[in-house]
DSSP file (Angstrom, degrees, kcal/mol; ACC not computed):
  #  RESIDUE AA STRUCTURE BP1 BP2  ACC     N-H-->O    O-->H-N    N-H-->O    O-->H-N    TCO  KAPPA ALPHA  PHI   PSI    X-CA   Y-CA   Z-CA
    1    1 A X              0   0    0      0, 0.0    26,-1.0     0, 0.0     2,-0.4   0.000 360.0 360.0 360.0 126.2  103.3   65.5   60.3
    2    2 A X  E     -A   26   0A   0     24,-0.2     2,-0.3    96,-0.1   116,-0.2  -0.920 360.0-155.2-104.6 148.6  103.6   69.1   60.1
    3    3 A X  E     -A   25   0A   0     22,-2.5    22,-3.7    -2,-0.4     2,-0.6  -0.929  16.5-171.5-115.4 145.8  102.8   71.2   63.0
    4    4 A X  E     +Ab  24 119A   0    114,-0.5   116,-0.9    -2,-0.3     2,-0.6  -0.907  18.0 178.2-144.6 136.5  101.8   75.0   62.6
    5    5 A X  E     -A   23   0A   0     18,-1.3    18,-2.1    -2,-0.6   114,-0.1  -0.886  16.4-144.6-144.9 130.4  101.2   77.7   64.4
    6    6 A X        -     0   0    0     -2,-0.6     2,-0.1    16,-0.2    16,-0.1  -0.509  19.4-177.5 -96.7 168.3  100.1   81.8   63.2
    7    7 A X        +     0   0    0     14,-0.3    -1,-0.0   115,-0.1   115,-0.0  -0.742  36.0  51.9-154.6 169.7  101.1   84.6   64.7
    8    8 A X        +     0   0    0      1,-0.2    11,-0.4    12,-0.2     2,-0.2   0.713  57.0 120.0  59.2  29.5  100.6   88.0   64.4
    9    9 A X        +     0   0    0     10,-0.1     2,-0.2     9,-0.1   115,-0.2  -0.607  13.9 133.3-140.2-141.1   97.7   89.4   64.2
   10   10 A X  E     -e  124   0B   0    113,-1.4   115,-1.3   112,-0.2     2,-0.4  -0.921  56.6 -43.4 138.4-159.3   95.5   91.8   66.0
   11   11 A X  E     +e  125   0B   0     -2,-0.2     2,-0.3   113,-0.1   115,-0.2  -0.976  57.5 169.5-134.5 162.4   93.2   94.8   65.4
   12   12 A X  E     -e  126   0B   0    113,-1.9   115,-3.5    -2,-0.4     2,-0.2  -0.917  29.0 -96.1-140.7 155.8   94.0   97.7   62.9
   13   13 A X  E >   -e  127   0B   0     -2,-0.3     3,-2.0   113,-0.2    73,-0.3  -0.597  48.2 -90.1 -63.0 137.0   93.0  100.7   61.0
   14   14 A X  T 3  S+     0   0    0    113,-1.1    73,-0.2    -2,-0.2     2,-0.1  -0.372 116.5  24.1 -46.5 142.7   91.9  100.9   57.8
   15   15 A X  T 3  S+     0   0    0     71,-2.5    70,-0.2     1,-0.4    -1,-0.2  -0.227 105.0 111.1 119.2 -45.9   94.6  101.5   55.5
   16   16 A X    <   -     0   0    0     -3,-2.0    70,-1.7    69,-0.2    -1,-0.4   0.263  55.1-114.1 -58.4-177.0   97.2   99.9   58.0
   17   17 A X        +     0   0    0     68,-0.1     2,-0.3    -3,-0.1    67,-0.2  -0.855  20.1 177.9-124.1 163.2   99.4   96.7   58.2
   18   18 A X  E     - C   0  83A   0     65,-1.9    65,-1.9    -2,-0.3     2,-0.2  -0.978  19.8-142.8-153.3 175.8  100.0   93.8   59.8
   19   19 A X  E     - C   0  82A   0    -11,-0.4    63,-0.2    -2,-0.3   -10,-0.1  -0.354  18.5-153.2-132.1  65.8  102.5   91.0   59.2
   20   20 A X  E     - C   0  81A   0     61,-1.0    61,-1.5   -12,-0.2   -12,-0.2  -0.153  11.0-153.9 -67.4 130.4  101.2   87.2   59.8
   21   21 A X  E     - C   0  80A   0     59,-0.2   -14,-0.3    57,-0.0    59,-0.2  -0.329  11.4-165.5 -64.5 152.7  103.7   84.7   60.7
   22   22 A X  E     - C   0  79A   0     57,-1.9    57,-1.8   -16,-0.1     2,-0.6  -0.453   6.5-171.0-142.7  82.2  103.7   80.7   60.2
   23   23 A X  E     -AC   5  78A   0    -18,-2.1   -18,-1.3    55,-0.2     2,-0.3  -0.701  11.8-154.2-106.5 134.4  106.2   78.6   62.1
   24   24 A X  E     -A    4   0A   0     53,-2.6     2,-0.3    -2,-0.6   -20,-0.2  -0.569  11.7-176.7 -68.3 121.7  106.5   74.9   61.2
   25   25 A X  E     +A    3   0A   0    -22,-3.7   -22,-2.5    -2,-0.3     2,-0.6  -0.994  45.0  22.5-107.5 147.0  107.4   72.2   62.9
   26   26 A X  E    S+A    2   0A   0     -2,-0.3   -24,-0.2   -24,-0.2     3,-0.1  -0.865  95.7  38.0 130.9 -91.8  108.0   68.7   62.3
   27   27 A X  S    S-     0   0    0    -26,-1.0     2,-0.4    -2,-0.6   -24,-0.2  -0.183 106.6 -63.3 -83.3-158.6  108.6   67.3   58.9
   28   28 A X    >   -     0   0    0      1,-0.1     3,-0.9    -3,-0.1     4,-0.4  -0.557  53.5-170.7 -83.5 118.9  110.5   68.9   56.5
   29   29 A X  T 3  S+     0   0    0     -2,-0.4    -1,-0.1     1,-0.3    -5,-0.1   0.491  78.6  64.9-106.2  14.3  108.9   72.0   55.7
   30   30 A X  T 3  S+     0   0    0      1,-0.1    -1,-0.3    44,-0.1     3,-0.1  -0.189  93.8  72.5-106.7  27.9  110.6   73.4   53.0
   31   31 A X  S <  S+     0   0    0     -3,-0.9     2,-0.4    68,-0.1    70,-0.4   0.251  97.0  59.9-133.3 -24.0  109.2   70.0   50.9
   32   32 A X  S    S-     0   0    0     -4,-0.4    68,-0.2    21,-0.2    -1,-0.1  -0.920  83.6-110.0-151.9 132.4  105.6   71.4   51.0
   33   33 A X        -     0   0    0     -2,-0.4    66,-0.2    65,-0.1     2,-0.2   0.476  28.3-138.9 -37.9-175.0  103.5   74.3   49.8
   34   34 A X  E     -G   51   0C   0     17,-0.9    17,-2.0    64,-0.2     2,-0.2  -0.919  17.2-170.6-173.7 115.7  102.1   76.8   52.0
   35   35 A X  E     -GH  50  97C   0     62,-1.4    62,-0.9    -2,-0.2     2,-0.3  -0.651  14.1-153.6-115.1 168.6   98.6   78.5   52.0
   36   36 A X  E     +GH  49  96C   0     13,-3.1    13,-2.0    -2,-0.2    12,-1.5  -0.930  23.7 167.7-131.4 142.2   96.8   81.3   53.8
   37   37 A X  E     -GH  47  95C   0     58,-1.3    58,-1.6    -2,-0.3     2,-0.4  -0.675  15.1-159.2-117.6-178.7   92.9   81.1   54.1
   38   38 A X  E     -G   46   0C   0      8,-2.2     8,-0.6    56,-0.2     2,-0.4  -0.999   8.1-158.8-159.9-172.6   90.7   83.1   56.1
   39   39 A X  E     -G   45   0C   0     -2,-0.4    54,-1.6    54,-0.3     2,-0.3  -0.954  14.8-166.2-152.3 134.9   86.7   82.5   57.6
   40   40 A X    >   -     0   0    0      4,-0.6     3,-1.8    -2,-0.4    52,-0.1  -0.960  46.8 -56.5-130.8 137.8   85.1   85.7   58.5
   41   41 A X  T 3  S-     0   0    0      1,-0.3     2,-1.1    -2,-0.3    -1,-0.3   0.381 122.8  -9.2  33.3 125.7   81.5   85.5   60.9
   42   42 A X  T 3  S+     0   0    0     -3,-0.1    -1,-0.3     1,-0.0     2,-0.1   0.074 113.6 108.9  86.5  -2.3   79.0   83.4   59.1
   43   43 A X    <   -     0   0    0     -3,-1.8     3,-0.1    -2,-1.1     2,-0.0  -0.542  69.8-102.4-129.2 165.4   81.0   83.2   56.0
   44   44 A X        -     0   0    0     -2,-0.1    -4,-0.6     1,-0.1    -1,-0.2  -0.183  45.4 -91.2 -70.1 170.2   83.0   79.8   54.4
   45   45 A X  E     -G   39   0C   0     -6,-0.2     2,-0.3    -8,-0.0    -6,-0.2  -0.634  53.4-171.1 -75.9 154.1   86.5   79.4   54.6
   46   46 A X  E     -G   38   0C   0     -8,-0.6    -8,-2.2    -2,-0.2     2,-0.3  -0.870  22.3 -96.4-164.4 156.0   88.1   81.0   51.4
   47   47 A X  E     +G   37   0C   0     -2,-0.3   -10,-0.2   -10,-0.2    14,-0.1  -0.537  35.3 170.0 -93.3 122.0   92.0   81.1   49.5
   48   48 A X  E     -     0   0C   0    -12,-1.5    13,-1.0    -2,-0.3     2,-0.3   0.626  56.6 -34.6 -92.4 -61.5   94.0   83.9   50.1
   49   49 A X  E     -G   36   0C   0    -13,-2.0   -13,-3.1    11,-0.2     2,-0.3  -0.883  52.7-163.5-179.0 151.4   97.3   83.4   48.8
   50   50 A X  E     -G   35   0C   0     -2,-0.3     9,-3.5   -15,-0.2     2,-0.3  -0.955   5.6-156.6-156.3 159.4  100.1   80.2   48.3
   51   51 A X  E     -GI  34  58C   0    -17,-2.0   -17,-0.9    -2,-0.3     7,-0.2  -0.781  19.6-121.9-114.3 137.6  103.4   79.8   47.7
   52   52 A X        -     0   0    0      5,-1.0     3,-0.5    -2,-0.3   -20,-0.1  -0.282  49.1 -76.0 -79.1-178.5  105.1   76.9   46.2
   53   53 A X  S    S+     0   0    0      1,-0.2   -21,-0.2   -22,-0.2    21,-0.1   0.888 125.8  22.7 -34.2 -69.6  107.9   74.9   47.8
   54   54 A X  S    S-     0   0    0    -23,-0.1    -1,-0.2    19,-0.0    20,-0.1   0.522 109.0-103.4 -57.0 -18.7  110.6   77.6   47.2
   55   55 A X  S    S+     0   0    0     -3,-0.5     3,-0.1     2,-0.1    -2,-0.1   0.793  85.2 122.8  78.5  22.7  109.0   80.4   46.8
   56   56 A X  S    S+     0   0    0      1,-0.2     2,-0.3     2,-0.0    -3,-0.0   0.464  72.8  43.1-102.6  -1.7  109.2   80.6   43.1
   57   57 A X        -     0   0    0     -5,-0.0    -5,-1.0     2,-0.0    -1,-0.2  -0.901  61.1-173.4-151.2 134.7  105.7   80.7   42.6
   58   58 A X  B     -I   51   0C   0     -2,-0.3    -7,-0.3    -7,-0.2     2,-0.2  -0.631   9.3-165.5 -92.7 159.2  102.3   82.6   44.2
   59   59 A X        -     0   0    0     -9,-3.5     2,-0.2    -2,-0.2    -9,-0.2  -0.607  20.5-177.2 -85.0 173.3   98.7   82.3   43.6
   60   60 A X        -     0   0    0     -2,-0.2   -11,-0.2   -11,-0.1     2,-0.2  -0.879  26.8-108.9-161.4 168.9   96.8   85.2   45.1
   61   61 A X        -     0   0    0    -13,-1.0     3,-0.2    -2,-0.2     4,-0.2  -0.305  31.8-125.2 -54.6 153.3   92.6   86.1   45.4
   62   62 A X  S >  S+     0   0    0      1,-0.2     3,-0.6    -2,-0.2   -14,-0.1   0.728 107.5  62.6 -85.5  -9.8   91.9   88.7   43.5
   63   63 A X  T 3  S+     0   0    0      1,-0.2    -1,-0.2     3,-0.0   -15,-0.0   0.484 112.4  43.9 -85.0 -27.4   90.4   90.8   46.3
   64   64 A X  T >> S+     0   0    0     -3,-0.2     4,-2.5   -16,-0.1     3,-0.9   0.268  87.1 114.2-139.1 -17.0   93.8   90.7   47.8
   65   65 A X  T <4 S+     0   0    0     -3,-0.6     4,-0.1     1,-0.3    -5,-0.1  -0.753  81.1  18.8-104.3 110.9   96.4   91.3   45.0
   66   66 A X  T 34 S+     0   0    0     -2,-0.8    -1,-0.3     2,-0.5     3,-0.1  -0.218 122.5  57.4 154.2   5.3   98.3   93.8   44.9
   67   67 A X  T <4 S+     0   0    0     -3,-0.9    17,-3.1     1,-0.3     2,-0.4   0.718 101.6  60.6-120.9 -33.5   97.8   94.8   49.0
   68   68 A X  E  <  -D   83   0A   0     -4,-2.5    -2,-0.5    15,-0.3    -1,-0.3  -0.883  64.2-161.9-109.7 150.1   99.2   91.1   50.5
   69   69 A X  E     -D   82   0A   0     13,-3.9    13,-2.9    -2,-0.4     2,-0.4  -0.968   5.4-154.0-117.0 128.7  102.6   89.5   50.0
   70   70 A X  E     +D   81   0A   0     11,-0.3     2,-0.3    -2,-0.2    11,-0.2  -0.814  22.0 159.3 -75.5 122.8  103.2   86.1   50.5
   71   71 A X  E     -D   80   0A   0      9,-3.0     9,-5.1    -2,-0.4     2,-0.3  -0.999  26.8-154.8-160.5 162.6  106.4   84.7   51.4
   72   72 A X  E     -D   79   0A   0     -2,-0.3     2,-0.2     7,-0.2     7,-0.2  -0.964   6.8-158.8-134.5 158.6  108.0   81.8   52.9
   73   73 A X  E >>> -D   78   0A   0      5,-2.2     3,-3.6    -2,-0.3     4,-1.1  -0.636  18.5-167.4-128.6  68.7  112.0   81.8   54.8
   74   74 A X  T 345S+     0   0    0      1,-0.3     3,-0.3     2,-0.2    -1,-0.1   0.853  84.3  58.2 -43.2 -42.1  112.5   77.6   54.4
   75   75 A X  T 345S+     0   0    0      1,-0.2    -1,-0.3     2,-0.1   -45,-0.0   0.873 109.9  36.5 -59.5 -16.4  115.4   78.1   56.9
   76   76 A X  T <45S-     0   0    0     -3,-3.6    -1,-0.2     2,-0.2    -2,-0.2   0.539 107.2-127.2-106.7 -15.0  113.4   79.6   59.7
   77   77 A X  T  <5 +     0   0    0     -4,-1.1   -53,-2.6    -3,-0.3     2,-0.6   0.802  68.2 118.7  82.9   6.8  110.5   77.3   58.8
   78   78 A X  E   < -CD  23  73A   0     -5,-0.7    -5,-2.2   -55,-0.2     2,-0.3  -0.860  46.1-160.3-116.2 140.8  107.9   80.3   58.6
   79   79 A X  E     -CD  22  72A   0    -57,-1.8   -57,-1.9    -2,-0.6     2,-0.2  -0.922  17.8-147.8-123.9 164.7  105.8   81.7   56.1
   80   80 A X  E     -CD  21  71A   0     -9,-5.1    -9,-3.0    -2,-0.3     2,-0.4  -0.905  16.4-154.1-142.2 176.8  104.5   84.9   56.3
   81   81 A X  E     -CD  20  70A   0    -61,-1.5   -61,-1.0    -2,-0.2     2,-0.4  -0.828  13.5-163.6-141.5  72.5  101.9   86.5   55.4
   82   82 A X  E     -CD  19  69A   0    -13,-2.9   -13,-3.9    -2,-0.4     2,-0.4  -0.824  10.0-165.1 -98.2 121.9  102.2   91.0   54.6
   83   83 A X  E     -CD  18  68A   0    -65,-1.9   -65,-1.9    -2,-0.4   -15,-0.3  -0.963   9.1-177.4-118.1  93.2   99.1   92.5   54.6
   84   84 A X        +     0   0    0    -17,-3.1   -69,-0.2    -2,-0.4   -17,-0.1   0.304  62.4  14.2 -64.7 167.1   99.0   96.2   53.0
   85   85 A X  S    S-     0   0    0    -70,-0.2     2,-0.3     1,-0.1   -69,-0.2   0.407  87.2-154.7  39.6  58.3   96.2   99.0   52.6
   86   86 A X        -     0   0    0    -70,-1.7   -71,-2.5   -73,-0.3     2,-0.4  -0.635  13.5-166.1 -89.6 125.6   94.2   96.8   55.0
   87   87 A X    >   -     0   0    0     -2,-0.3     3,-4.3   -73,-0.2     4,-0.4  -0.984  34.4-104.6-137.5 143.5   90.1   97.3   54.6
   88   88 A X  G >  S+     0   0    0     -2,-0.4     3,-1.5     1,-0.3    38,-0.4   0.462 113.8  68.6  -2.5 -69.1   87.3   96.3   56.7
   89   89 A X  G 3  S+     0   0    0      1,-0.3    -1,-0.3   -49,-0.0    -3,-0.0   0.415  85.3  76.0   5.0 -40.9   86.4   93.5   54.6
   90   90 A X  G <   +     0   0    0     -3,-4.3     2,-0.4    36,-0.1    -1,-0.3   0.318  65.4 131.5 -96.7   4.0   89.6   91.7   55.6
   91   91 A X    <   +     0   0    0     -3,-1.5     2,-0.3    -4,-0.4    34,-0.2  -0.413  32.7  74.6 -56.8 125.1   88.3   91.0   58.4
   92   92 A X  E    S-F  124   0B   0     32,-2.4    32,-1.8    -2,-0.4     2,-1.4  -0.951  76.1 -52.8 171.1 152.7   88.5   87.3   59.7
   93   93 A X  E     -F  123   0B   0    -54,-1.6     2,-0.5    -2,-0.3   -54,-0.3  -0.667  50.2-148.6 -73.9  97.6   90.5   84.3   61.2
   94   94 A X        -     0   0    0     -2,-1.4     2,-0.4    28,-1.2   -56,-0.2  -0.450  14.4-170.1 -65.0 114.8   93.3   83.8   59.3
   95   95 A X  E     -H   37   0C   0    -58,-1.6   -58,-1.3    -2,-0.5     2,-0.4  -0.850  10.9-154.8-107.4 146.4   94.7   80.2   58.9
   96   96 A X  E     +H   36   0C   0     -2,-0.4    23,-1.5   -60,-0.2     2,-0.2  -0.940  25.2 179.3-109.4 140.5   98.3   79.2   57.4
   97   97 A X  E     -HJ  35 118C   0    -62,-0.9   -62,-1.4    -2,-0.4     2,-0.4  -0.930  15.0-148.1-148.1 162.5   98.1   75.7   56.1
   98   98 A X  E     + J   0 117C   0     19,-1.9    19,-1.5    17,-0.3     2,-0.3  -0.965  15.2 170.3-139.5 147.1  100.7   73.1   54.2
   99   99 A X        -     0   0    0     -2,-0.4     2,-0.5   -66,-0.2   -68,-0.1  -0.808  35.4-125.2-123.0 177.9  100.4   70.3   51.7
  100  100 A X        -     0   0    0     -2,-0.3     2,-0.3   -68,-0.2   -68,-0.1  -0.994  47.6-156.3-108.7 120.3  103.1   68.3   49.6
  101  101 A X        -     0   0    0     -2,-0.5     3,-0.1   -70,-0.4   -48,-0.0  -0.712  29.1-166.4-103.7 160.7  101.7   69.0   46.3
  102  102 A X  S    S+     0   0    0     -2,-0.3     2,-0.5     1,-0.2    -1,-0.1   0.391  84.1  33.3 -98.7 -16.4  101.9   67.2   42.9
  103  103 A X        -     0   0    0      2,-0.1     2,-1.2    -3,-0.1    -1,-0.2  -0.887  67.4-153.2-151.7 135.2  100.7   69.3   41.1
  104  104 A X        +     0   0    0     -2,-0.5     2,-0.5    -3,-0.1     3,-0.1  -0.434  50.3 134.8 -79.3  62.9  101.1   73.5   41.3
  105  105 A X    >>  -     0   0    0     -2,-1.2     4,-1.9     1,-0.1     3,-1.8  -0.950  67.1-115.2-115.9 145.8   97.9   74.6   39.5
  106  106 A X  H 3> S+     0   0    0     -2,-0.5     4,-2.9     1,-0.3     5,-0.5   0.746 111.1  54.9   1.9 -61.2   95.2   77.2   40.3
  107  107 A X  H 3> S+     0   0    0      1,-0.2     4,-0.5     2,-0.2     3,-0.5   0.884 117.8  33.3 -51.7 -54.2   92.4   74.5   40.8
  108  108 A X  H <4 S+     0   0    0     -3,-1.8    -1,-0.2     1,-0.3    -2,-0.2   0.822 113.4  58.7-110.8 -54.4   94.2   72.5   43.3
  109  109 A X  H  < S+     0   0    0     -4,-1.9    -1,-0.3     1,-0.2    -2,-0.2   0.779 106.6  49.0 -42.9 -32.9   96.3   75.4   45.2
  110  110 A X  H  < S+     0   0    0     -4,-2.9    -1,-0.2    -3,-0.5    -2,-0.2   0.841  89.8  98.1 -96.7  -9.1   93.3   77.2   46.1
  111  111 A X    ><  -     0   0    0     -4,-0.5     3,-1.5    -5,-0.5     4,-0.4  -0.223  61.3-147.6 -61.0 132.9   91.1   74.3   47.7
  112  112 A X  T 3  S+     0   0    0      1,-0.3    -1,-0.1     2,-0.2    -4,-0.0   0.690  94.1  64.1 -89.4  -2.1   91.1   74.0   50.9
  113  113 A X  T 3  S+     0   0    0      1,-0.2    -1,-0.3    -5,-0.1     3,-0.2   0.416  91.3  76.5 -82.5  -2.2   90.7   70.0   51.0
  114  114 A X  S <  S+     0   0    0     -3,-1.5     2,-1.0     1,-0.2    -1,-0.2   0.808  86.8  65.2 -83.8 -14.4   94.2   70.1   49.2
  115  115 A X        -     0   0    0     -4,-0.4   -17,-0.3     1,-0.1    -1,-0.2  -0.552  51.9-179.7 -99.7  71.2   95.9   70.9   52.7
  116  116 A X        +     0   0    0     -2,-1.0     2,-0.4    -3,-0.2   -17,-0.2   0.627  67.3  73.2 -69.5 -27.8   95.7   68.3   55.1
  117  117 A X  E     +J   98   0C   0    -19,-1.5   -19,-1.9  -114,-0.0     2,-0.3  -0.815  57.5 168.5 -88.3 134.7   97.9   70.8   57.9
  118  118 A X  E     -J   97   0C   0     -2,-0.4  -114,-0.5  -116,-0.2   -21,-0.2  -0.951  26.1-138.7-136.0 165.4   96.5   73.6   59.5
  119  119 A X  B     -b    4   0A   0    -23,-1.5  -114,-0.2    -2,-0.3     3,-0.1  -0.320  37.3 -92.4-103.1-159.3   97.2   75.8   62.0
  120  120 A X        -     0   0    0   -116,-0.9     2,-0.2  -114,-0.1  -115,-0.1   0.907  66.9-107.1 -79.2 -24.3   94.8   77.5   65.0
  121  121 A X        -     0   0    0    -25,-0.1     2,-0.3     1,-0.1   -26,-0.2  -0.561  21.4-126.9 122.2 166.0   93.9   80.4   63.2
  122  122 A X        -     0   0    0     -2,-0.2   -28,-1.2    -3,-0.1  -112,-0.2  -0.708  28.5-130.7-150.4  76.7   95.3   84.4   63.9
  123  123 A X  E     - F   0  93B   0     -2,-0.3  -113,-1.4   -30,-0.2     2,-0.4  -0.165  21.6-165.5 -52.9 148.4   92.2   86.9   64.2
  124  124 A X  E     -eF  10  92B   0    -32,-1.8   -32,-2.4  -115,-0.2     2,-0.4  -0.983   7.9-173.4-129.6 144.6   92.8   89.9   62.0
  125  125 A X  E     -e   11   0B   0   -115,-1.3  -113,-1.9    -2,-0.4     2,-0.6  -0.996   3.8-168.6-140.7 122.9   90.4   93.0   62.8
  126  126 A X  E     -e   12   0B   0    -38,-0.4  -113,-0.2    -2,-0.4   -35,-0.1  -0.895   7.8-152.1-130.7 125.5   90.2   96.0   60.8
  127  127 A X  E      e   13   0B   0   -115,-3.5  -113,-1.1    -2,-0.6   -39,-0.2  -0.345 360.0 360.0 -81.8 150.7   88.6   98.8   61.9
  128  128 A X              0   0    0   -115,-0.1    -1,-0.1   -41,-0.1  -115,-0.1   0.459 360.0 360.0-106.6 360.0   86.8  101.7   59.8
């Protein structure tokens, strides 16, 4: 069992940042991948960005790349989550979530039925 719990988020301006946290607890957590989704109002849950075990390889949305960074600090048991150039749109409940994967590819990284841990969720609010 991993246990996981966000941090760090809030309400913002457009344009601004914010920086979500993810600290793990429980099994090993440097063993298993690391997602961020997010649900806004009325809308499905949707892929943000993952990281692989080390941190040697991302996915990202495309809506999202080049403005969030994804990163994980396996001694400290966190991922994080840096969120740039922040626009209305990104509005939502943010979740960080973990698998042990077999296999790194696209298909499987962004699904959210691959990640059997979640955490409670981090509103992010961005004002225009």
């Amino acid at each position: 069992q991993v246990q996981l719990v966000e941090s760090g988020g809030g309400l913002v301006q457009a344009g601004g940042s914010l920086r979500l946290s993810c600290a793990a607890s429980g099994r090993t957590f440097s063993s298993y991948a690391m997602g961020w989704f997010r649900q806004a109002p009325g809308k499905e849950r949707e892929f943000v960005a993952a990281i692989n075990w080390n941190g040697g390889s991302t996915y990202y949305e495309d809506s999202v790349k080049g403005r969030f960074t994804i990163s994980r600090d396996n001694a400290k048991n966190t991922g994080y989550l840096q969120m740039n150039s922040l626009k209305p749109e990104d509005t939502a409940v943010y979740y960080c979530a973990a698998a042990g994967l077999r296999l790194w590819i696209r298909s499987v990284v962004t699904g959210s039925t691959t990640y059997p841990y979640w955490g409670q969720g981090t509103q992010v609010t961005v004002s225009s």
